[in-house]
One Martini backbone bead per residue (centre of mass of N, CA, C, O) as a GRO file, in nm:
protein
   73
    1UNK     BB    1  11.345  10.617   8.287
    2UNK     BB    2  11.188  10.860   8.215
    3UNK     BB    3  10.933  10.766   8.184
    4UNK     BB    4  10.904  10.711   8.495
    5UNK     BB    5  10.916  10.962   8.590
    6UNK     BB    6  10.663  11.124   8.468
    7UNK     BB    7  10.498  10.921   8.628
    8UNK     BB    8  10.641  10.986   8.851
    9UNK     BB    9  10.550  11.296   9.021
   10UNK     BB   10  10.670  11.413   9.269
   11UNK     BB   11  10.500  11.634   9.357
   12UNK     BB   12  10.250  11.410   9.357
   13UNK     BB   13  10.375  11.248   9.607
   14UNK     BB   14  10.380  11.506   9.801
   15UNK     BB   15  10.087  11.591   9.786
   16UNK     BB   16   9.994  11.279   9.898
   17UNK     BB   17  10.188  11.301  10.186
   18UNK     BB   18  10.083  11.549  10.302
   19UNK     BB   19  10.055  11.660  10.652
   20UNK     BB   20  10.000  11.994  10.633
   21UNK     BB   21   9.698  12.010  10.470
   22UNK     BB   22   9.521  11.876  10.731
   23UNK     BB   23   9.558  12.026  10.991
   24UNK     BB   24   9.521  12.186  11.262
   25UNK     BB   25   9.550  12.354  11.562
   26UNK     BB   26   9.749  12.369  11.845
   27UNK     BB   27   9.505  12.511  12.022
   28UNK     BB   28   9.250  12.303  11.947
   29UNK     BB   29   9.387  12.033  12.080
   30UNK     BB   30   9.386  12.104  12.328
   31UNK     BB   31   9.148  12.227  12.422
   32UNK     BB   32   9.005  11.948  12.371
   33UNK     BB   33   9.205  11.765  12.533
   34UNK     BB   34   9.125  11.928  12.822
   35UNK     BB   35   8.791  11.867  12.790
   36UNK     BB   36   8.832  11.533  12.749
   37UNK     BB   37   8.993  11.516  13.020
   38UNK     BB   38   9.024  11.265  13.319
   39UNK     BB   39   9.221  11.340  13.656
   40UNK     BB   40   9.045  11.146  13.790
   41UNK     BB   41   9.045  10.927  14.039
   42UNK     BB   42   9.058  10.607  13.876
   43UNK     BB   43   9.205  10.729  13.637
   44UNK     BB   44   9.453  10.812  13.796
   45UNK     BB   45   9.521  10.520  13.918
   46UNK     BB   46   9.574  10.352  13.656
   47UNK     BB   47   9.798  10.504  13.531
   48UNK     BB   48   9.993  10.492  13.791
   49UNK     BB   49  10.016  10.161  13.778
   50UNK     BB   50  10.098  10.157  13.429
   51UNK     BB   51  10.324  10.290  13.485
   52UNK     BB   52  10.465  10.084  13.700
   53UNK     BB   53  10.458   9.859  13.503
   54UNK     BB   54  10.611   9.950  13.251
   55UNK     BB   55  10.874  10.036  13.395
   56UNK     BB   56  10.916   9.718  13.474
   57UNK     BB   57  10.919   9.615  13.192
   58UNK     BB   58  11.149   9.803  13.109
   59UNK     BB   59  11.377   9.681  13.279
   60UNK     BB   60  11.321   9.356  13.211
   61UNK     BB   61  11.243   9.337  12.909
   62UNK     BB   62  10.897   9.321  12.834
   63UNK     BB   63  10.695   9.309  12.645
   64UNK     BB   64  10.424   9.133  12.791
   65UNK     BB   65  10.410   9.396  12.996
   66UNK     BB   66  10.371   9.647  12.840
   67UNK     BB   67  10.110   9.555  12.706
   68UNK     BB   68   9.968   9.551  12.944
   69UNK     BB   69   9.980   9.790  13.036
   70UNK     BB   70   9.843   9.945  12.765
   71UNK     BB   71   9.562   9.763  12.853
   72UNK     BB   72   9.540   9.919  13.105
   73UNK     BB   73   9.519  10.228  13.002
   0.00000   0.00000   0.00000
């Protein structure tokens, strides 16, 4: 049991999981995601749409309706 604690070192288990060690800047993803982001005219429309289908989906428990909404969306 020893050989294999040895075998995988936590850290180094925990170090290649580490999810905030590639992070963004929480202000940076922001910026960018609200400069290349279009809420006008027909793609407005389409979400509007999506989201009334998923929510029927959701109501009547249809897996292949939410589906469906986010291929809509």
């Amino acid at each position: 049991m020893s050989t294999l604690r040895q075998f995988i070192n936590p850290l180094a288990v925990r170090r290649l999981f580490d999810l905030t060690e590639d992070a963004q800047e929480y202000s940076a993803v922001v910026e960018e995601v609200s400069r290349n982001v279009v809420f006008r005219g027909t793609n407005l429309w389409i979400l509007m749409f999506a989201i009334v289908i998923c929510s029927v989906g959701l109501n009547v428990n249809s897996t292949a309706v939410i589906i469906g909404a986010m291929l809509i969306s």
